[in-house]
C-alpha positions in Angstrom: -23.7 -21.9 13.9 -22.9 -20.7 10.4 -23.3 -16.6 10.8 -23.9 -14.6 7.3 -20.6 -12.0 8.1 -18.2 -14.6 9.1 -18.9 -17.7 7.3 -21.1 -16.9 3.7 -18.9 -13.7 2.6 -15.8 -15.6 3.2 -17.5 -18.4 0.8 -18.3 -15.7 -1.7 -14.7 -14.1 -1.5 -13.2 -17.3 -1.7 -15.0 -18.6 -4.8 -14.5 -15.3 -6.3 -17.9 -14.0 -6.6 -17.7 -10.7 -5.5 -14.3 -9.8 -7.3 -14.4 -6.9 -9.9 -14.3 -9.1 -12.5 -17.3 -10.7 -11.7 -20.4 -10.0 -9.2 -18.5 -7.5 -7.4 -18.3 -5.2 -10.8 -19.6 -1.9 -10.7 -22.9 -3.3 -12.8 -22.6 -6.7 -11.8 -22.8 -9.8 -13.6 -25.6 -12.0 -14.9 -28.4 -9.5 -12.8 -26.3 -9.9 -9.9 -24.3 -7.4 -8.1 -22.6 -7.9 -4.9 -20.0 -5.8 -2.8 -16.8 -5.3 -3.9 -14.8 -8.0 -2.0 -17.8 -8.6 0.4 -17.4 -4.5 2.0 -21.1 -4.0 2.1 -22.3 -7.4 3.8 -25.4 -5.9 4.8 -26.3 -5.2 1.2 -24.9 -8.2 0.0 -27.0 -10.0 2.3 -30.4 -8.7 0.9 -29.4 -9.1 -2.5 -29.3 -12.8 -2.1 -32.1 -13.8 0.9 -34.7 -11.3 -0.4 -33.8 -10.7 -4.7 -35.6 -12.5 -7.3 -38.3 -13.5 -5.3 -36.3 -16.0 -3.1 -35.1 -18.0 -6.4 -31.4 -17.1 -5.4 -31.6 -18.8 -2.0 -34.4 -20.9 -1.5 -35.3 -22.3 2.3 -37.8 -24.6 1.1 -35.1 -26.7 -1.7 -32.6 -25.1 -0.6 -30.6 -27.5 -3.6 -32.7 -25.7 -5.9 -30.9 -22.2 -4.7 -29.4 -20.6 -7.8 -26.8 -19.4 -5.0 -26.1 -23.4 -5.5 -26.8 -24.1 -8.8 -24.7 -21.7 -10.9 -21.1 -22.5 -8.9 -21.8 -26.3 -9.3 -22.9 -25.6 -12.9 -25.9 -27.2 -12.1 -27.8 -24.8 -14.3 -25.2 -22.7 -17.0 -22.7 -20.2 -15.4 -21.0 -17.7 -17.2 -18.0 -18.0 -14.4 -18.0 -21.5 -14.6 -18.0 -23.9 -11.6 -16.8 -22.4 -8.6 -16.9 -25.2 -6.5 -18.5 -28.6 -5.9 -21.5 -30.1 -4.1 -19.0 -32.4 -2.0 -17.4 -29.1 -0.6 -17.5 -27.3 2.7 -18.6 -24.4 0.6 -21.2 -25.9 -0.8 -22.6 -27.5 2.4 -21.8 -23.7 4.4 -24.0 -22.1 2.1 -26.8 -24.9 1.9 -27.1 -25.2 5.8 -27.6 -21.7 5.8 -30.0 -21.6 3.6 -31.7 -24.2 5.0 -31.7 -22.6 8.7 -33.6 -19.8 6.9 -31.2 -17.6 5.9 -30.6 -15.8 9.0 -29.0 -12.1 9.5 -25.3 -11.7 11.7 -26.0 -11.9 14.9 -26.3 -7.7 15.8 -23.7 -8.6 18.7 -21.7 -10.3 17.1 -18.0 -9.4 18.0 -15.5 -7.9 15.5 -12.7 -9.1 13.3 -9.9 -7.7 14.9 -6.6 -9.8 13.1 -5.6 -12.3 10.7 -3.0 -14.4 12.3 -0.9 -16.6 9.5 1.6 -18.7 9.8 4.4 -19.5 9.5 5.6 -15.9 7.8 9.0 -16.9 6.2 9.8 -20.1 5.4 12.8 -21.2 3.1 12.3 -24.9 1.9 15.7 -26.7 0.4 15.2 -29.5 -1.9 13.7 -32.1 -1.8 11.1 -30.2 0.5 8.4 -28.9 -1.4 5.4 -27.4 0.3 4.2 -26.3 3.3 1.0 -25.8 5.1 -0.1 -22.8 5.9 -2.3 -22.3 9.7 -5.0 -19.1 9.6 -6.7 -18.2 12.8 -9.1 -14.9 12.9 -8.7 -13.2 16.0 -12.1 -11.2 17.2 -12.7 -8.5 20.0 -14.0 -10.5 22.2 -10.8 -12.5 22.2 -11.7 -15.8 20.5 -9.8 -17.3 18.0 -11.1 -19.3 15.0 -9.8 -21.5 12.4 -10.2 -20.1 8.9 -7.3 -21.9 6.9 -10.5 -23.5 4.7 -12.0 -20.2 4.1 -9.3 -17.8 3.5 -8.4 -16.7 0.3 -4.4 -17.5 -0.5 -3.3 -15.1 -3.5 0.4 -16.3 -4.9 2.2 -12.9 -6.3 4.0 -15.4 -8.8 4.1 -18.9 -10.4 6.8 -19.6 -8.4 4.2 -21.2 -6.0 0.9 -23.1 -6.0 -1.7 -22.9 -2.9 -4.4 -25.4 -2.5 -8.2 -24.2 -1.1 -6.9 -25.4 2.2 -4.0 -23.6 2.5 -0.7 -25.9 1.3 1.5 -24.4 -0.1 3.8 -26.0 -3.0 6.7 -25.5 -5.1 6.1 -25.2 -9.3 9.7 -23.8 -9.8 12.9 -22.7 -7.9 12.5 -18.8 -6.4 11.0 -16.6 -4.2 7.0 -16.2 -3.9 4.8 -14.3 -1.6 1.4 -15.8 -0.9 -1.0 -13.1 0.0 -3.8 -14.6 2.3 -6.6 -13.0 2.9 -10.0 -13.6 5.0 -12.9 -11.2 4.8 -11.1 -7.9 5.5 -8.0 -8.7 7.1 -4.3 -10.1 5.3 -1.7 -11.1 5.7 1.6 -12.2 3.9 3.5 -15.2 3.5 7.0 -15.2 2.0 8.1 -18.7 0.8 11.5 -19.5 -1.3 12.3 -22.9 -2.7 16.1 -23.1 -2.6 17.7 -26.5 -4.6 20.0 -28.7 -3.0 22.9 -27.5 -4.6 25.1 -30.2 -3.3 28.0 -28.7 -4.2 27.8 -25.1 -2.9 30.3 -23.5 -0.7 29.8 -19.5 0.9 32.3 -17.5 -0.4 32.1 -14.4 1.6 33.2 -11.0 0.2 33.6 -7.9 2.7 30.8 -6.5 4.6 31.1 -2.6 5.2 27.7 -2.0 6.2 24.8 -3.2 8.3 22.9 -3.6 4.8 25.9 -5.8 3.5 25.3 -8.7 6.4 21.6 -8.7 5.8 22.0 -8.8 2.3 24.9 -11.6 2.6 22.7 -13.6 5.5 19.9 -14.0 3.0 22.2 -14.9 0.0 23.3 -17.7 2.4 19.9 -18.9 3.0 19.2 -19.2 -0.2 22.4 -21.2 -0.9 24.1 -18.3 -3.4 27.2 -16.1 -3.2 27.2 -12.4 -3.3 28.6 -10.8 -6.6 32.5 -10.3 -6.3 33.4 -6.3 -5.7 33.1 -4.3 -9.0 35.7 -3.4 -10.8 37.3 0.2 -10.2 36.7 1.1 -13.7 33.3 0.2 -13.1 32.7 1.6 -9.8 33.5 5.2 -11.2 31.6 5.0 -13.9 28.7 4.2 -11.5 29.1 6.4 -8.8 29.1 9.3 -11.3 26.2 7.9 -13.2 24.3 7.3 -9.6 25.1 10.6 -7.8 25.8 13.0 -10.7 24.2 11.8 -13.8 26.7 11.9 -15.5 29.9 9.7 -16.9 33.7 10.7 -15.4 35.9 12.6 -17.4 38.9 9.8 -19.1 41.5 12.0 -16.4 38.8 11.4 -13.5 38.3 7.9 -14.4 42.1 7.6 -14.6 43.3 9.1 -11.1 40.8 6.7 -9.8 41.8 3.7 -11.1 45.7 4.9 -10.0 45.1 5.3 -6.8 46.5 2.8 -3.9 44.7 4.2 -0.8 42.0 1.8 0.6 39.5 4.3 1.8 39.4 5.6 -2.2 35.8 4.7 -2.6 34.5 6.4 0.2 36.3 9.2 -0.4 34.9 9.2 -3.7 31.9 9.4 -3.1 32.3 12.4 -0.3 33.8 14.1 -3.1 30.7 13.6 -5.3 28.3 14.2 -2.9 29.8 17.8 -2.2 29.5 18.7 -5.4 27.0 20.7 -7.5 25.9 18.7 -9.9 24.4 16.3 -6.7 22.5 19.1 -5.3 21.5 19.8 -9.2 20.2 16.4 -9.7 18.3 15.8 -6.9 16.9 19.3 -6.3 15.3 18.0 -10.1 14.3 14.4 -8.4 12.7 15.9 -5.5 11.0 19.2 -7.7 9.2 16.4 -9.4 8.4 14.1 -6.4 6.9 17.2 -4.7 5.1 18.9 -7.8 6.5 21.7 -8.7 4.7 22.6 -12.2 4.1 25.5 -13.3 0.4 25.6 -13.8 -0.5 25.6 -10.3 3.0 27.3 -8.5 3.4 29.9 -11.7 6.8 30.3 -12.8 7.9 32.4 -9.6 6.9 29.7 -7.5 8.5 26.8 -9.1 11.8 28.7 -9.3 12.1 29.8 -5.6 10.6 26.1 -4.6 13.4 24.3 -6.5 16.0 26.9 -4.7 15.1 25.8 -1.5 15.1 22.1 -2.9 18.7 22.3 -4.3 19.8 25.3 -1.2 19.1 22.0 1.3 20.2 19.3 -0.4 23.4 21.1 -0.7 23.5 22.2 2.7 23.1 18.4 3.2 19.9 19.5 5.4 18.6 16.0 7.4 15.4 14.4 5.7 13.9 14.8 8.9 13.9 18.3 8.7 13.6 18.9 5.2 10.0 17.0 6.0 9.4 18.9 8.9 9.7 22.3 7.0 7.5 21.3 4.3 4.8 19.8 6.0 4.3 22.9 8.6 5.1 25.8 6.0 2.7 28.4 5.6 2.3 31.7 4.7 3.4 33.4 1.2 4.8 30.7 -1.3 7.1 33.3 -2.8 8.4 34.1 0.8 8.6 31.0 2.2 9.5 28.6 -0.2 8.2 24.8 1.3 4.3 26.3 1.5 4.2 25.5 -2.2 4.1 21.7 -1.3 0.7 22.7 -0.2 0.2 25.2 -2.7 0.5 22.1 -5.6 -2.4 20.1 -3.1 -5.0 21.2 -3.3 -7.8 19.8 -1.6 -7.5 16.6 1.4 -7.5 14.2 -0.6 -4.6 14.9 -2.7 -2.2 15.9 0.2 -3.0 12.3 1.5 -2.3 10.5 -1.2 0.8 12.7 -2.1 2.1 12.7 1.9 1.5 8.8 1.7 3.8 8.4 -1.5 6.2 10.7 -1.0 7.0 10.3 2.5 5.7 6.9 3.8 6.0 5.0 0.3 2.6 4.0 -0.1 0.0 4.1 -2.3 -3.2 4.3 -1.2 -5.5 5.7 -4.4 -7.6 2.2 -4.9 -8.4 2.7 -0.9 -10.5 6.0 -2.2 -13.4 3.7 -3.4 -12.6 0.2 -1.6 -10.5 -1.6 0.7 -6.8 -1.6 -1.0 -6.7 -5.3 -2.8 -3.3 -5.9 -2.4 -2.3 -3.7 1.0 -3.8 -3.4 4.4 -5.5 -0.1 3.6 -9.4 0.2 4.1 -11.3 3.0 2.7 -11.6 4.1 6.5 -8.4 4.7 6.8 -8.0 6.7 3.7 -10.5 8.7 4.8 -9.4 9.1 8.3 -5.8 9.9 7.0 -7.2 12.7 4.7 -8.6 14.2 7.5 -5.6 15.1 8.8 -4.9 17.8 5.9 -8.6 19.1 6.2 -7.8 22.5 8.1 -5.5 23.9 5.2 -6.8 26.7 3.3 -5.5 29.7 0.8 -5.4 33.6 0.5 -4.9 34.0 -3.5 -3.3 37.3 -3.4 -3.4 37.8 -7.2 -4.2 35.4 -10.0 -3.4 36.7 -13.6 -4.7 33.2 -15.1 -3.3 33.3 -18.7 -6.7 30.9 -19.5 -9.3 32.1 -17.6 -11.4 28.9 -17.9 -9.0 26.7 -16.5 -9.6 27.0 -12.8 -6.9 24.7 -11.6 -4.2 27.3 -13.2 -3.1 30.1 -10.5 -0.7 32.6 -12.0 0.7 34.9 -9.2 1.2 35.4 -4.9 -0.8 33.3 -2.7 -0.9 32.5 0.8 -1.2 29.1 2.9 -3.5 29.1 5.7 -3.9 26.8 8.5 -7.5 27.2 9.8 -9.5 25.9 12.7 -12.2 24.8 10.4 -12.4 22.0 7.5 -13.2 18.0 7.3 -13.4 15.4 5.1 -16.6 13.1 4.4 -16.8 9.5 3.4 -18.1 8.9 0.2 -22.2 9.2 0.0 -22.7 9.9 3.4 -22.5 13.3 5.6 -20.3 11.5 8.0 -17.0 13.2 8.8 -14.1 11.0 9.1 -11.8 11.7 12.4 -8.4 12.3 12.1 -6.0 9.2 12.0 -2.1 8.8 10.6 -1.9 5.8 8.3 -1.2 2.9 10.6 -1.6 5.0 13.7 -3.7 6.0 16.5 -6.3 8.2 16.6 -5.0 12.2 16.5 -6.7 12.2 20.6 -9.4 14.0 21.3 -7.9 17.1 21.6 -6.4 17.5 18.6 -9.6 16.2 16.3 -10.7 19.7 17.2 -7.1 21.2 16.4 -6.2 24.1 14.1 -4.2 23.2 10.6 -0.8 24.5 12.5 -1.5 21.9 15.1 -1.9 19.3 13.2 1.0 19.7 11.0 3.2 19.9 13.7 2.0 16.6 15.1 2.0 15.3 11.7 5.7 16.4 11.2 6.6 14.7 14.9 4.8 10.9 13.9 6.6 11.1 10.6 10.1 11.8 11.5 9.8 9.6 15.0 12.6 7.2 14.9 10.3 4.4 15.1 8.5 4.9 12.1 
């Protein structure tokens, strides 16, 4: 039984219909507008059984269909042919049409995971290609077979992946296939390796846990790890990396003289302790956190980067340089971290900076659909928003220099956490519930938590040492 959700969106994604650059644009194409990436299948589904006066899908010929016609270029197609009349999509979307273009079944049960595999695979010459297996995993625990209508997204022209999900070489190098079936992905990394008849390992020292990692995928991939720099060149780097600066010629010098084996480590201790490191990242992390001067006035960005540079040269952990910032309140001249809120000013942005900054993600296209390219729904932006809902401010003077810039605050203010505050999904009044990217739900307790409480739970899932 072909069902609408399952079966004719994945048709649609997979021929690219509903992609920005086509039917899925914000005006859509040719009359037609569908979904974004088939999110809205409801809409989508009486856009083409009830539009244009059943000439898009037509029960009675269903070959006559212009949901037929225009992929096949039976009729002229601006996109050009999609796919052909001998195809499974073709005959998918013709037998539904046929059965009378029914609706999903209302019980239908969820797609809970797209399962791929395999997930890394290295292929040595004169191996070639590989076939890739997709199974969609719903709630009710069955499993079905979607290699034919998943959508398999190469990030390089490394590699070439048929409708059916092979997966073959076009060059030497690494490629990751993104595959991808209604809203669920997965990834695929793939590297085609030559023979290399003649290659031999030549190992160089391993120091650190990172080295052999590094060294066991070099090996893989049939290539040797650079030789050690030079000392000269080490120097120079470390200064350049941790400093910003070049040595002196008398620093550079000693350097180079020096006998010891443990010089390099020792090196960098020494760099580490001094000031110019705490100067140079105290600037790094000043930027990464906002401090401006439009919205922290001059006060506030000067005491903000204090504390900055004060912990990084008190070599204070990241997990509790996180953990002060993310549960400061109070007076931003007083207590320094509350300007991290003080720069965010609504949800939204404290999501999407707490997602960067801390978790190394980037979640803005999520705001308006599901992420393209990451696992990210619009739900879970939402949801994670939510979680910096119950913050609020006490401006205790604002001498704006430009009084109709509202976004500029020129003197003391206060962070508040307050029991109070959500966040609601775009063009509904539907609040979203709490929900840390990736995470469980916040529990039902804590939905109806202050700000303070959630910050502290916040601070506890982000520094946990499984995250």
């Amino acid at each position: 039984m072909i069902v609408f959700d399952r079966d004719i969106m994945a048709v649609l994604s997979k021929a690219g219909c509903n992609q920005g650059a086509c039917h899925g644009n914000f005006n859509g194409k040719g009359g037609l507008k569908l979904s974004l990436r088939g999110e809205n299948p409801a809409a989508d589904y009486a856009t083409l059984s009830r539009d244009q006066f059943g000439r898009r899908a037509n029960a009675l010929d269903p070959d006559a269909s212009l949901l037929l016609a225009k992929p096949t270029l039976a009729v002229a197609h601006e996109g050009g042919r999609r796919f052909d009349r001998e195809s499974p999509e073709y005959a998918i979307l013709r037998d539904w049409i046929a059965a009378g273009m029914p609706p999903s079944p209302s019980d239908r049960p969820a797609l809970e995971a797209l399962e791929v595999a395999p997930r890394d695979v290295v292929l040595v010459e004169p191996h070639d290609s590989v076939s890739l297996s997709a199974e969609a995993v719903f709630a009710d625990g069955t499993r079905r077979d979607v290699r034919r209508l998943a959508c398999y997204d190469p990030s390089s022209p490394v590699a070439a992946v048929s409708l059916d999900g092979v997966v073959r070489r076009q060059q030497f190098g690494d490629a990751t296939i993104l595959v991808r079936y209604l809203g669920k992905q997965a990834s695929v990394r793939v590297s085609f390796v030559p023979a290399r008849s003649d290659y031999v390992w030549r190992p160089q020292p391993a120091r650190t846990q990172f080295d052999l990692d590094v060294f066991a995928q070099l090996q893989t991939l049939r290539q040797n790890p650079a030789p050690l720099a030079a000392d000269a060149t080490f120097v120079r780097r470390a200064f350049l990396d941790l400093l910003g600066i070049i040595p002196t010629a008398d620093e550079a010098r000693a350097f180079i003289a020096d006998q010891t084996p443990d010089k390099r480590a020792r090196l960098i201790d020494a760099l580490l302790a001094r000031p110019e490191f705490a100067d140079r990242f105290a600037l790094k992390w000043a930027d990464l956190l906002r401090g401006e001067e439009k919205q922290l006035d001059e006060r506030g960005v000067a005491v903000f980067h204090t504390w900055i540079r004060r912990s990084i040269a008190e070599g204070k952990p990241l997990d509790q340089f996180v953990r002060e910032l993310v549960t400061a309140d109070g007076s931003t001249y007083q207590n320094p971290p509350a300007n991290f809120y003080r720069a965010l000013r609504n949800p939204i942005a404290r999501g999407e900076a707490a997602a960067q900054v801390f978790l190394g993600t980037r979640l803005q296209c999520a705001k308006c659909h599901n992420h393209p390219f990451e696992r990210w729904t619009q739900d879970d932006y939402y949801r994670w928003a939510a979680v910096f809902a119950r913050i609020d401010y006490k401006i205790i003077e604002n001498k704006r220099r430009d009084d109709l810039d509202k976004h500029e605050f020129n003197g003391e203010q206060q962070v508040l956490f307050v029991d109070k505050g959500a966040v609601e999904y775009p063009n509904t009044d539907r609040s979203a519930q709490p929900k840390f990217l990736g995470g469980g739900n916040l529990g039902g307790a804590m939905n109806d938590a202050d700000g303070r409480a959630r910050a502290a739970a916040l601070a506890d899932w982000l520094t946990r040492d499984d995250n």
